[in-house]
DOLO-204772 format. One line per 10 residues: number of its first residue (from 1); their letters; for each residue x, y, z of N, C-alpha, C. Coordinates in steps of 0.001 Angstrom, whole numbers, plus 524288, in hexadecimal, padded with zeros to 5 digits. Layout:
REM residues N
NUM = a = X,Y,Z,X,Y,Z,X,Y,Z  ...
REM end
This chain:
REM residues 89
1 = xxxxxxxxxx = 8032F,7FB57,80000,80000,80000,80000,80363,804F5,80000  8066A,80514,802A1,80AFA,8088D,80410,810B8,80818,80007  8114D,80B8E,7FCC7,81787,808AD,7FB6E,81B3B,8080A,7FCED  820E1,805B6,7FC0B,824D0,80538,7FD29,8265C,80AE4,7FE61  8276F,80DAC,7FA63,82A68,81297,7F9AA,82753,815BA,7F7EF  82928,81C80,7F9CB,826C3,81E9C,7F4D7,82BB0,82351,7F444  82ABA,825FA,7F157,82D17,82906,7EEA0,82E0A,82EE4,7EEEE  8318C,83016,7F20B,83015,836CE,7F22C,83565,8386A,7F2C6  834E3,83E15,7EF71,839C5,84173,7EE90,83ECC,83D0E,7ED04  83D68,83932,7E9A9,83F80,836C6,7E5D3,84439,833E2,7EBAD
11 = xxxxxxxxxx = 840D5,833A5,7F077,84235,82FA7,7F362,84010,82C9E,7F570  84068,826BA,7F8A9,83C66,82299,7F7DB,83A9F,82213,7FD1D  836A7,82376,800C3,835B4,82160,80540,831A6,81B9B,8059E  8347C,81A42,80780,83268,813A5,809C8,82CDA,81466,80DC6  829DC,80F0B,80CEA,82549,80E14,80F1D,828DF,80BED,81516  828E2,80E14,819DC,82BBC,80D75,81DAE,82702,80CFE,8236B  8233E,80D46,8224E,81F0B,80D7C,827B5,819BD,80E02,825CD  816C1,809F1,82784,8112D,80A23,82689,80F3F,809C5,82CC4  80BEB,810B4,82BF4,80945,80DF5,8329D,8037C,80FFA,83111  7FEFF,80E9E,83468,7FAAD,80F2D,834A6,7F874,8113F,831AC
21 = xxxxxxxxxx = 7FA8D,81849,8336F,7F929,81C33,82FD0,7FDEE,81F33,82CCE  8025A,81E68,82B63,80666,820D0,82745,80A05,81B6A,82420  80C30,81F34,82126,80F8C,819FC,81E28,81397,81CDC,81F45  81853,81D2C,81DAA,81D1D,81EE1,81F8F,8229E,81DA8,81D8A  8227D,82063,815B9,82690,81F91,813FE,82C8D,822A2,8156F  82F8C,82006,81579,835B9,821FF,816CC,83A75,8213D,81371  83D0A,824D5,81161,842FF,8255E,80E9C,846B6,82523,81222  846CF,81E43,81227,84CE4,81D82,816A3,85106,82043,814E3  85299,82227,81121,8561F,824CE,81026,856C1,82A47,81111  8537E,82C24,81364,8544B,832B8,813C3,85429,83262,81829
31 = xxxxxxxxxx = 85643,83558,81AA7,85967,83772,820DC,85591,83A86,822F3  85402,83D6F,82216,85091,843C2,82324,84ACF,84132,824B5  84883,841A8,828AB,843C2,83FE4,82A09,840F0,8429B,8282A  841CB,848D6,825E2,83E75,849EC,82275,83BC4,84967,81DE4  83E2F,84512,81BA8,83DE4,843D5,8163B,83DE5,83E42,814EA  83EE8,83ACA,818F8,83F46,83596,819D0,83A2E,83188,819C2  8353E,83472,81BB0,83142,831F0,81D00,82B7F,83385,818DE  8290E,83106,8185F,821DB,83200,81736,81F54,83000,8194C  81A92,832FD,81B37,81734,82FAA,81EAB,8119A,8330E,81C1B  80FF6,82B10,81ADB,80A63,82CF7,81886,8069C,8295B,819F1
41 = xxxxxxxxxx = 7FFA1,82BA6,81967,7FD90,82A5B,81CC1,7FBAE,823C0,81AAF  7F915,821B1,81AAC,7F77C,81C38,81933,7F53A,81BC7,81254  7F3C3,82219,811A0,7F150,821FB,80D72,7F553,8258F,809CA  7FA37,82330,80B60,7FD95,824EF,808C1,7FF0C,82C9E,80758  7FD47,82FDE,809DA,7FD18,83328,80967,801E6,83750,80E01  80476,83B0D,80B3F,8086F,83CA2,80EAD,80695,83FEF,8136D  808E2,83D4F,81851,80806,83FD6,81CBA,80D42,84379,81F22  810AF,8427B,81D1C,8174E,84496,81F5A,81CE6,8409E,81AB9  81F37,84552,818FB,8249F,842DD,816B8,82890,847CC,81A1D  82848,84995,81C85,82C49,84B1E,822AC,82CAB,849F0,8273C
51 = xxxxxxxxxx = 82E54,84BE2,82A3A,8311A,84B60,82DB8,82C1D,84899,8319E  8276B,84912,8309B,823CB,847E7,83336,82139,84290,83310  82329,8412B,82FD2,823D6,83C10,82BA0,8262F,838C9,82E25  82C41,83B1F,82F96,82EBE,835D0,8338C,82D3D,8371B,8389F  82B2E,83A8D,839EA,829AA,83B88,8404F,824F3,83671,8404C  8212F,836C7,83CBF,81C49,832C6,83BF1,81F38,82E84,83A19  8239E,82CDC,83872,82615,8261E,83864,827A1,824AC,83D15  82C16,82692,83FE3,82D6A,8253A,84421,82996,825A2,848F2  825F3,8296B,849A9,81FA9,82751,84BFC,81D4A,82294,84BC4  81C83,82141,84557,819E2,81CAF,843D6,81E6B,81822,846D4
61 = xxxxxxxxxx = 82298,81927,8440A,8263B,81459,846B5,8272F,8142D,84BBF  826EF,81817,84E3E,825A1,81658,8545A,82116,813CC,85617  81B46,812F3,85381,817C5,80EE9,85564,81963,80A97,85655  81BF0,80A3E,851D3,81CBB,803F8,84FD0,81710,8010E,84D65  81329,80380,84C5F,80E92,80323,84BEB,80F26,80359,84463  8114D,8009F,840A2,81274,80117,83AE9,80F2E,7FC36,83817  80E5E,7FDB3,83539,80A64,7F9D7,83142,80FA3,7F8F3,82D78  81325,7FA9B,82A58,8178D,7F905,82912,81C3B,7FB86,82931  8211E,7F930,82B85,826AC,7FD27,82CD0,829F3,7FB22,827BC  82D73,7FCE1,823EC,82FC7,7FAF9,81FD1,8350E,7F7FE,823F4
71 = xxxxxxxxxx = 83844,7F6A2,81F84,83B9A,7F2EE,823AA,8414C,7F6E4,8271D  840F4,7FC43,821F7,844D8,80006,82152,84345,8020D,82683  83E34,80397,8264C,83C12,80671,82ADC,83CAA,80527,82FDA  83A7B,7FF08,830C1,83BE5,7FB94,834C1,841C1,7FABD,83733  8444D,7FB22,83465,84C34,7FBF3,835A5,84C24,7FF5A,83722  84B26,8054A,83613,84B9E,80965,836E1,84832,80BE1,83C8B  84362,80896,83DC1,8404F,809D3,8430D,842B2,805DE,845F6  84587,8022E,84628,84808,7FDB7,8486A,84D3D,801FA,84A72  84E48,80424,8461F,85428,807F5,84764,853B1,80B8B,84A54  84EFE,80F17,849DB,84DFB,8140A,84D66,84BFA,81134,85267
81 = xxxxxxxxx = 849D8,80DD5,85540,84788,80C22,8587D,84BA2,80A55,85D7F  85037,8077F,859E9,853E3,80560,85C21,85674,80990,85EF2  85685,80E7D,85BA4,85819,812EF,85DBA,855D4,8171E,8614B  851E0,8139D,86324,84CC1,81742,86557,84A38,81BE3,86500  8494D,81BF7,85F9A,847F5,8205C,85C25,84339,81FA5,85F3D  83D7D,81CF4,86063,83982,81CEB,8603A,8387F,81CE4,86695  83D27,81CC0,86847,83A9F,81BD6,86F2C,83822,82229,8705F  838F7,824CA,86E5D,8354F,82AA2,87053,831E6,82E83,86C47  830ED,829BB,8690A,82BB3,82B4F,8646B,82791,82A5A,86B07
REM end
């Protein structure tokens, strides 16, 4: 229902988080949390591609409450966690 990838500013963000109500594509490759994330709502429609974007991923990934985590994603919340990124969400 959701794709793999999509396509913006001729860079590729990945299908990285499905929760309830957002989907939550990400460009592992860009550094800048401003520009790294999309978060859109179920009906595919844009809710945030800034900074507000990863504030609403790392939220979502603190439930732990995900309908699907990609595997990239899953390494990467495995990595911040270890580091106790999430103990004071």
């Amino acid at each position: 229902m959701y794709p793999l990838f999509l396509t913006r500013f001729n860079e590729r963000f990945y299908r990285a988080l499905i929760t309830k109500d957002f989907v939550f594509y990400v460009n592992f490759q860009e550094g800048d949390e401003n520009g790294s994330c999309e978060m859109y709502n179920r009906d595919m429609e844009l809710i945030s591609n800034n900074y507000f974007a990863s504030v609403g991923l790392f939220d979502e990934l603190a439930t732990g409450e995900w309908e699907y985590i990609s595997p990239t994603m899953k390494q990467n919340y495995k990595l911040a966690k270890a580091d106790g990124y999430f103990e004071n969400l």
